[in-house]
N, C-alpha and C positions, 0 to 999 in steps of 0.2 A: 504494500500500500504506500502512495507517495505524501509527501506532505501535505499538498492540497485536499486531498482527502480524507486524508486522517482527520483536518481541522471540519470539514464539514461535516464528516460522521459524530463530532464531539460535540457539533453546534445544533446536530439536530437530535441528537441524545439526551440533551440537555433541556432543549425545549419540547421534547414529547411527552414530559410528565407534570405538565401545569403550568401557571399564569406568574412566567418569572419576569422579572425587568431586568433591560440590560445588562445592568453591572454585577449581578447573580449570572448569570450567562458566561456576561465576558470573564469572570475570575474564576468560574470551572470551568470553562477551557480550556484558560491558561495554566490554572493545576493541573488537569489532566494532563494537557500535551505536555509539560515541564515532566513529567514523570514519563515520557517516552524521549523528552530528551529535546523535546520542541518549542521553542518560544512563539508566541503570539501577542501581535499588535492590537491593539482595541481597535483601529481601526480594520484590520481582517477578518476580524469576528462581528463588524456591524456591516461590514461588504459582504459577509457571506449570507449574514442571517437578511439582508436586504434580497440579495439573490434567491434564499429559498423564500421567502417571500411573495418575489414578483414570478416565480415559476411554482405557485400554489402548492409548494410541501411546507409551507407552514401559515398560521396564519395569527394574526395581532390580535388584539383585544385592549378595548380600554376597561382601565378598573374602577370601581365606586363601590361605597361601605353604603349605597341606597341599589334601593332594586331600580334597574338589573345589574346584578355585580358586574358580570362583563359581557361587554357588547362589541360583540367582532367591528373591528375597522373596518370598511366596504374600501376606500381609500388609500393605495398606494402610492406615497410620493414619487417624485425621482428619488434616483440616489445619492446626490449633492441635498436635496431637503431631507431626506432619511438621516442621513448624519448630521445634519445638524441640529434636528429635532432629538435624535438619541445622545448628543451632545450635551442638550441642556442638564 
């Protein structure tokens, strides 16, 4: 398995088990892949999870402590406003 890949199986392993944010993402990734021996960028891991994203294996949600907890994004930016939005 090559690098690019490994970091995409880690970002969509990551987010197949519930309603995490970002920076829960990006810092088990970076664990993960740091124990195979691989560094990752915050920015790699908001370009990837953008990409499964806009290629429908994964999908957003916004969150609220009122009903309804979460309500899928219909909404995909580019990915110059993706990051900058996951920036804030």
């Amino acid at each position: 398995m090559n690098r690019s890949n490994l970091i995409h199986l880690l970002v969509l392993s990551q987010i197949a088990d519930g309603y995490d944010d970002f920076d829960h993402i990006r810092a088990c990734v970076a664990e993960l892949a740091a124990k195979c021996g691989v560094q990752v960028a915050s920015e790699e891991v908001r370009g990837i999870l953008w990409s499964q994203l806009s290629r429908g294996l994964a999908k957003a949600y916004r969150l609220s402590p009122s009903r309804p907890k979460a309500e899928e994004v219909a909404y995909l930016p580019d990915a110059g406003t993706f990051a900058a939005i996951i920036s804030c």
